[in-house]
Every structure is written in C-alpha cells, then in structure tokens.
TIVO-2410 file (N, C-alpha, C; in nm, 3 decimals):
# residues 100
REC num residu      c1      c2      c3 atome chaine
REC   1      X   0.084  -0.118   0.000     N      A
REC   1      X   0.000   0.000   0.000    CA      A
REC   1      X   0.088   0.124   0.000     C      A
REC   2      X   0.035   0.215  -0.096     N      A
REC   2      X   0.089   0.345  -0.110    CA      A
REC   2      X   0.110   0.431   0.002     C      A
REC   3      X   0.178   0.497   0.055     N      A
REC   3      X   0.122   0.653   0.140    CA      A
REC   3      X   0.118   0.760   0.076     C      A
REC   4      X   0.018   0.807   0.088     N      A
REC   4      X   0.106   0.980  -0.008    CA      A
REC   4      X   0.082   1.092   0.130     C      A
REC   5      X   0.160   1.170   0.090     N      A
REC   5      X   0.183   1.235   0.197    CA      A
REC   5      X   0.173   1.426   0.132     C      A
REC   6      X   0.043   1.449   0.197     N      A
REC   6      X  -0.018   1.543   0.163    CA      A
REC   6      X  -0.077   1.604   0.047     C      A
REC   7      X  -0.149   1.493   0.036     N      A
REC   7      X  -0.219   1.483  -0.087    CA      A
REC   7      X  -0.313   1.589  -0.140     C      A
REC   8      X  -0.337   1.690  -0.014     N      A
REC   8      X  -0.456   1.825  -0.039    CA      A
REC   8      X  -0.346   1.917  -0.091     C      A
REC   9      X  -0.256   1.910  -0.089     N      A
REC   9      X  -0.146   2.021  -0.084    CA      A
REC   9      X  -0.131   2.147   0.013     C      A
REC  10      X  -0.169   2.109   0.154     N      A
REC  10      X  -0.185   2.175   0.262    CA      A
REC  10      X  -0.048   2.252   0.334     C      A
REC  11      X   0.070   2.100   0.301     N      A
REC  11      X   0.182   2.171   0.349    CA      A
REC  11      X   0.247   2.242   0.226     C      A
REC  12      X   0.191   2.262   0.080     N      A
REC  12      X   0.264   2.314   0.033    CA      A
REC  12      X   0.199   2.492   0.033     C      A
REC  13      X   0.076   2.456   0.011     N      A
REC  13      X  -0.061   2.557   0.058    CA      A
REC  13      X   0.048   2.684   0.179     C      A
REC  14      X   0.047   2.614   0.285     N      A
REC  14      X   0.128   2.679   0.407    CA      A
REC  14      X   0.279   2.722   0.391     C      A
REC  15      X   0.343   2.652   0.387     N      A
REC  15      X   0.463   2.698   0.333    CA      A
REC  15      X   0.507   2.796   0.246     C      A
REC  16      X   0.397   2.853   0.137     N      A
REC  16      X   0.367   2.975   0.095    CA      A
REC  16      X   0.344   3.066   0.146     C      A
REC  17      X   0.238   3.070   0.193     N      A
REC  17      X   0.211   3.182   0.317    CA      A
REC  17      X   0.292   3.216   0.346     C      A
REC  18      X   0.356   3.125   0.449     N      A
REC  18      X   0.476   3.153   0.561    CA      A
REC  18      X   0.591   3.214   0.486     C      A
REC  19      X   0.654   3.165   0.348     N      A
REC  19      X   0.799   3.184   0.303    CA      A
REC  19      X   0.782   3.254   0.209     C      A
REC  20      X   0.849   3.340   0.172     N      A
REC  20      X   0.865   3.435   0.054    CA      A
REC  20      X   1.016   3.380  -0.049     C      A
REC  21      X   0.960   3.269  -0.124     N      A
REC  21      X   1.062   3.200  -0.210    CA      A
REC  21      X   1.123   3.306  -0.326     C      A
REC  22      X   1.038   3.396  -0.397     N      A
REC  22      X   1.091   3.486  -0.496    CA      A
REC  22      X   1.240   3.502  -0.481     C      A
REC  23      X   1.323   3.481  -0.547     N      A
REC  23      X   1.430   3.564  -0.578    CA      A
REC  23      X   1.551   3.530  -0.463     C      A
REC  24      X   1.479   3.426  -0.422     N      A
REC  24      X   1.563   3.409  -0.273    CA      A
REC  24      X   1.689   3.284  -0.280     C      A
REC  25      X   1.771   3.282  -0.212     N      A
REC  25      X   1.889   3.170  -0.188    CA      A
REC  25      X   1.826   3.058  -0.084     C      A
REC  26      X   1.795   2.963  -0.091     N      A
REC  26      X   1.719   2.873  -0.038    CA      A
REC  26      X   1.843   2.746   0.028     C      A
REC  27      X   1.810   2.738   0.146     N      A
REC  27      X   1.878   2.614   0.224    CA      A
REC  27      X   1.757   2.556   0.319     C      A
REC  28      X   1.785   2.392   0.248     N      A
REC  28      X   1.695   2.316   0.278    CA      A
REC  28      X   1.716   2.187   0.325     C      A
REC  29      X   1.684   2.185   0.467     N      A
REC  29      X   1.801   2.063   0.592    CA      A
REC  29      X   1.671   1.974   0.561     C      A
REC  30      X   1.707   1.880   0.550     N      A
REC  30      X   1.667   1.764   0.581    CA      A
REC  30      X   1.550   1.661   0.490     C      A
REC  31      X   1.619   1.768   0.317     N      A
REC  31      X   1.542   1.727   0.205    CA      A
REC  31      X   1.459   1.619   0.168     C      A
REC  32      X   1.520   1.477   0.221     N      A
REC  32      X   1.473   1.368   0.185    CA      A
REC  32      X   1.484   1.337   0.024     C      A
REC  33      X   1.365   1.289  -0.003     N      A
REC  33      X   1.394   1.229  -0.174    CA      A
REC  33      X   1.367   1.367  -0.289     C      A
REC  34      X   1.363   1.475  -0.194     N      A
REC  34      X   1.340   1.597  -0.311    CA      A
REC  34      X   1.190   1.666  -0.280     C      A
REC  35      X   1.053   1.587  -0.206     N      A
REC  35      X   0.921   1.579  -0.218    CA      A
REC  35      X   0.948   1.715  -0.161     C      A
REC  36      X   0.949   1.816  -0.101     N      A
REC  36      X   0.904   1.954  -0.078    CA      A
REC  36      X   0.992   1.974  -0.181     C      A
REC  37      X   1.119   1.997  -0.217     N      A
REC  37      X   1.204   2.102  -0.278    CA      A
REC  37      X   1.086   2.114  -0.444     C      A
REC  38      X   1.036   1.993  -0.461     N      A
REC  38      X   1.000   2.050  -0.632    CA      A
REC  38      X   0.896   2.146  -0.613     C      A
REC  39      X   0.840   2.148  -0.467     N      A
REC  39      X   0.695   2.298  -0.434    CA      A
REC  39      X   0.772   2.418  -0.455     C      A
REC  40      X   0.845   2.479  -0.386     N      A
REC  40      X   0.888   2.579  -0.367    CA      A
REC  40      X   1.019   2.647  -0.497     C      A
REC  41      X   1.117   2.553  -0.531     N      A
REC  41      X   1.180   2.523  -0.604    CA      A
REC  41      X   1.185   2.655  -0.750     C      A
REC  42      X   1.111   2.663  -0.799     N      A
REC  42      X   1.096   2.736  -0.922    CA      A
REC  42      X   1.134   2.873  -0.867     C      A
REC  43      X   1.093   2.898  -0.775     N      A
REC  43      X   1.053   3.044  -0.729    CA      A
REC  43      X   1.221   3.116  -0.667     C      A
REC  44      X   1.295   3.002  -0.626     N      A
REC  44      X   1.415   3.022  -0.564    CA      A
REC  44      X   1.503   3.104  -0.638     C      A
REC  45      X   1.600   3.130  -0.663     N      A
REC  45      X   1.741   3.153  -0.738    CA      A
REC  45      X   1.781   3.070  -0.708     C      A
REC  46      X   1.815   3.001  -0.608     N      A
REC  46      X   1.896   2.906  -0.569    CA      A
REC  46      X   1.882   2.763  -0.478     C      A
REC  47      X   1.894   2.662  -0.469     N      A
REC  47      X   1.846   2.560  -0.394    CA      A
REC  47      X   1.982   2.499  -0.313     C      A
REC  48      X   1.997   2.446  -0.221     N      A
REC  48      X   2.125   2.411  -0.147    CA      A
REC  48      X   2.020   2.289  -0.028     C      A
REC  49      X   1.992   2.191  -0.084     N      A
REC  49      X   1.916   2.068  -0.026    CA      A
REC  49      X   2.032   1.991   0.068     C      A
REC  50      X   1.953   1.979   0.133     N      A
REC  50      X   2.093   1.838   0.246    CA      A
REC  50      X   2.014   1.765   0.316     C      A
REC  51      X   2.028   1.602   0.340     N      A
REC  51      X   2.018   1.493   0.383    CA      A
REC  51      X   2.092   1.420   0.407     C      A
REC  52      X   2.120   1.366   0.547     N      A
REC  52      X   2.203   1.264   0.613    CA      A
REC  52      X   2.196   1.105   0.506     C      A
REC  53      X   2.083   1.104   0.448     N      A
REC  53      X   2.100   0.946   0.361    CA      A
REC  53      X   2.096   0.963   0.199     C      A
REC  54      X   2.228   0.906   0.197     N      A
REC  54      X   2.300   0.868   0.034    CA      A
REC  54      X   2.147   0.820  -0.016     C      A
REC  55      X   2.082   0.746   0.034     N      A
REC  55      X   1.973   0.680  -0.109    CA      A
REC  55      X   1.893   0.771  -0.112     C      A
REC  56      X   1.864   0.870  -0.044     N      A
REC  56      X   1.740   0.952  -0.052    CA      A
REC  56      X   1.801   1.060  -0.110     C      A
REC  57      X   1.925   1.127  -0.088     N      A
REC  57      X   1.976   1.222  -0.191    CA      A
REC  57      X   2.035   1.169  -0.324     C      A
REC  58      X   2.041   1.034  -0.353     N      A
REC  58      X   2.036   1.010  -0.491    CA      A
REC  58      X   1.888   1.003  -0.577     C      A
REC  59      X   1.802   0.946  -0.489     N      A
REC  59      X   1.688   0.950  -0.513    CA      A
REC  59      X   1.647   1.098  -0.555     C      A
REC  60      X   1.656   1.195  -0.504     N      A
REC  60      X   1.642   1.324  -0.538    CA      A
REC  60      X   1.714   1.390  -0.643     C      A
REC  61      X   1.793   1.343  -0.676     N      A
REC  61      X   1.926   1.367  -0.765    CA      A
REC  61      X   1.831   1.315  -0.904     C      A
REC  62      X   1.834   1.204  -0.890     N      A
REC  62      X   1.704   1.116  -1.010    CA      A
REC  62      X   1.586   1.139  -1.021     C      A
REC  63      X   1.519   1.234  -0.967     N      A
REC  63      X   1.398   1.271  -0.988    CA      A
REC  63      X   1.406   1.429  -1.008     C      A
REC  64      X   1.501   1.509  -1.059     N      A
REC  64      X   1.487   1.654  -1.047    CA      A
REC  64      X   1.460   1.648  -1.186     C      A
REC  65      X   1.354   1.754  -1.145     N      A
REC  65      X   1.314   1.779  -1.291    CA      A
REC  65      X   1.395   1.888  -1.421     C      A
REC  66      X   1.435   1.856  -1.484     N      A
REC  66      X   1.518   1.897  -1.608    CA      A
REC  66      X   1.499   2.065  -1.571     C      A
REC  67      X   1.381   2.119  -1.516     N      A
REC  67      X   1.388   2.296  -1.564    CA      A
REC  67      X   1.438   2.326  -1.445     C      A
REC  68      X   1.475   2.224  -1.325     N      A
REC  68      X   1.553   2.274  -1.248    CA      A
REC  68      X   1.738   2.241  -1.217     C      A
REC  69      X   1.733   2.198  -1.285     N      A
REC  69      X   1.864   2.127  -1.288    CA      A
REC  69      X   1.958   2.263  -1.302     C      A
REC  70      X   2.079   2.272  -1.241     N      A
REC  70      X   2.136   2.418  -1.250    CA      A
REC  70      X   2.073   2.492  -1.121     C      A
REC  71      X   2.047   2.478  -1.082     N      A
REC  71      X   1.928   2.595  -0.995    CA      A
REC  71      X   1.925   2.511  -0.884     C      A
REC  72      X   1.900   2.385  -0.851     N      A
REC  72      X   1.901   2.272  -0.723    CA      A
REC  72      X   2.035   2.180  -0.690     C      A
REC  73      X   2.104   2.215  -0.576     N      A
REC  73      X   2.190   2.126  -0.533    CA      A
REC  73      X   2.167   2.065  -0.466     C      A
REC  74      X   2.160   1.934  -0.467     N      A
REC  74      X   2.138   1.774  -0.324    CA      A
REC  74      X   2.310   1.780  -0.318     C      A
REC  75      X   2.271   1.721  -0.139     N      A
REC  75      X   2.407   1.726  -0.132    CA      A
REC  75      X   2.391   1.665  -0.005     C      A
REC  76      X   2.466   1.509   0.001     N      A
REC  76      X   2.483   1.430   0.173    CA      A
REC  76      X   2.545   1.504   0.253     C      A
REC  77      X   2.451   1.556   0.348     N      A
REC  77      X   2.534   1.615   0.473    CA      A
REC  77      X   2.459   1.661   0.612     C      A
REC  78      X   2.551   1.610   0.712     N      A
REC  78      X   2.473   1.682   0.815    CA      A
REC  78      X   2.470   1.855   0.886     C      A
REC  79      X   2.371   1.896   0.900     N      A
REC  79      X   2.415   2.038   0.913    CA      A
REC  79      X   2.489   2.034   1.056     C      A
REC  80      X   2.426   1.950   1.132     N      A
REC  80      X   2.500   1.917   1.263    CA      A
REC  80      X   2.659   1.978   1.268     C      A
REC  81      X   2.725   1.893   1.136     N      A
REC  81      X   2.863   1.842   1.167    CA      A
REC  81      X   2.941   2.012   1.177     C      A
REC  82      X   3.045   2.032   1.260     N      A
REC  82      X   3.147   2.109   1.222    CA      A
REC  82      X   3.194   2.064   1.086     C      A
REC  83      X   3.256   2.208   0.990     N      A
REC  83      X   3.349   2.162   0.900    CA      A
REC  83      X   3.254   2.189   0.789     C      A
REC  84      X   3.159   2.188   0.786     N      A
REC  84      X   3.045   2.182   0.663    CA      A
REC  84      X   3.018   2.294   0.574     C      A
REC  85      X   3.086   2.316   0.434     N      A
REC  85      X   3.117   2.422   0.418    CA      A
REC  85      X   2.954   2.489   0.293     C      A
REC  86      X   2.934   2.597   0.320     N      A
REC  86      X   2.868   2.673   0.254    CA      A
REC  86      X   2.884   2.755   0.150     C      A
REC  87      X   2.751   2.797   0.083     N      A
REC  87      X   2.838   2.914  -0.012    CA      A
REC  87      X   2.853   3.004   0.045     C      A
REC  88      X   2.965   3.108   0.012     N      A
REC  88      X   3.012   3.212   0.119    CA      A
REC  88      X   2.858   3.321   0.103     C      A
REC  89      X   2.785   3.311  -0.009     N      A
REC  89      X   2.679   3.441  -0.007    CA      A
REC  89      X   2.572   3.412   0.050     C      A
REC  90      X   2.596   3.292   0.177     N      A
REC  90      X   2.502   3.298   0.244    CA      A
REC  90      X   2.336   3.185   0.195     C      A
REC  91      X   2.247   3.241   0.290     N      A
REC  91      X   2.108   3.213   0.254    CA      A
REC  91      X   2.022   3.308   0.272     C      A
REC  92      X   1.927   3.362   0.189     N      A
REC  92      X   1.794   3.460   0.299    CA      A
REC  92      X   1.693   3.369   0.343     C      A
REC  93      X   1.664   3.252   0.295     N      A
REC  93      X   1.593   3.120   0.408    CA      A
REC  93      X   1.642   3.036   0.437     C      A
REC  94      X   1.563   2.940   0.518     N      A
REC  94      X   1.642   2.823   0.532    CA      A
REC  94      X   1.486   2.771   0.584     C      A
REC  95      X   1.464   2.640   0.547     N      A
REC  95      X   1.375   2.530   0.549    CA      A
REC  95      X   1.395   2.452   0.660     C      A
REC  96      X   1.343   2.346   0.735     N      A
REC  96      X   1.312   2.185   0.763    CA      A
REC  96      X   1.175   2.164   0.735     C      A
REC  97      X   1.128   2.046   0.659     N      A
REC  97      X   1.072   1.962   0.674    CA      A
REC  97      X   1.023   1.821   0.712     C      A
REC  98      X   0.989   1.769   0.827     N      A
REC  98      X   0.988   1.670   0.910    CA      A
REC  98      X   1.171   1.606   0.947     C      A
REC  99      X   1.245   1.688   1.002     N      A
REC  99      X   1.362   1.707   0.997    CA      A
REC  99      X   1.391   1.680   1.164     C      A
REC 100      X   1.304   1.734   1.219     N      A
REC 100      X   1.314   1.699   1.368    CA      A
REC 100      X   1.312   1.595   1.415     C      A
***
C-alpha cells in the first residue's frame, strides 16, 4: 500500500504563506527524496538541499526535474557536523521539513 503524503497540498498551501521563495537563496536541511524542494523550487534563485542518507539524496538527484537542474543542489550532509562548508553568499531562508 501506497502513502502519499499530503495529498490536499496543505503543506505546500502553508509553506507559501509563511515563506517568501521569490528571488531568494534557499537552504533546505533535511530534504529527503526531493518531495518539498520541487513545491517551492521554481521560485528560488537558488536551492542548497541536504540529507544525512546517500539513497534519498540520490533518489532526489534522479527525480529533479530537467527545468531545475542548474538551480538545485542535493548534497549528503549533516548540518550538525562542524566543517560543513557553505556558499560564502550565504542564505535569505532556510527550510526543515519533518527534519526533527
């Protein structure tokens, strides 16, 4: 059996509200297989995705869609760790989704 997970589009519905994606540098902890980044995604300048698991950031890697490619980075990592290097220009957001 399937799950789908937010099938009304409630958390993507909200996450609008709340975030002002336009034009913005986007960092996004705890991506998973990509499922929020393709909501918000278009609207970014920039995407900087991270997840602690190799299959779920390849998984995301394999499912980006072609008009974002250039524009979205997956990338294994914990934000936890010391040492974890960024782009130096920063972010004006930063995301979690079920990350806690």
């Amino acid at each position: 059996m399937r799950v789908s997970i937010d099938p009304e589009s409630t958390e993507v519905q909200v996450i609008h509200e709340l975030v002002e994606f336009e034009g913005r540098r986007v960092l996004e902890v705890g991506c998973g297989d990509g499922r929020m980044t393709w909501r918000y995604a278009d609207k970014a300048v920039s995407v900087l995705a991270l997840d602690t698991s190799d299959a779920k950031i390849q998984q995301a890697i394999d499912n980006t869609p072609g008009r974002l490619s250039g524009k979205v980075e997956f990338r294994v990592a914990d934000i936890t760790q010391a040492g974890l290097e960024l782009p130096q220009e920063g972010f004006e957001v930063a995301i979690l989704s079920h990350s806690l």
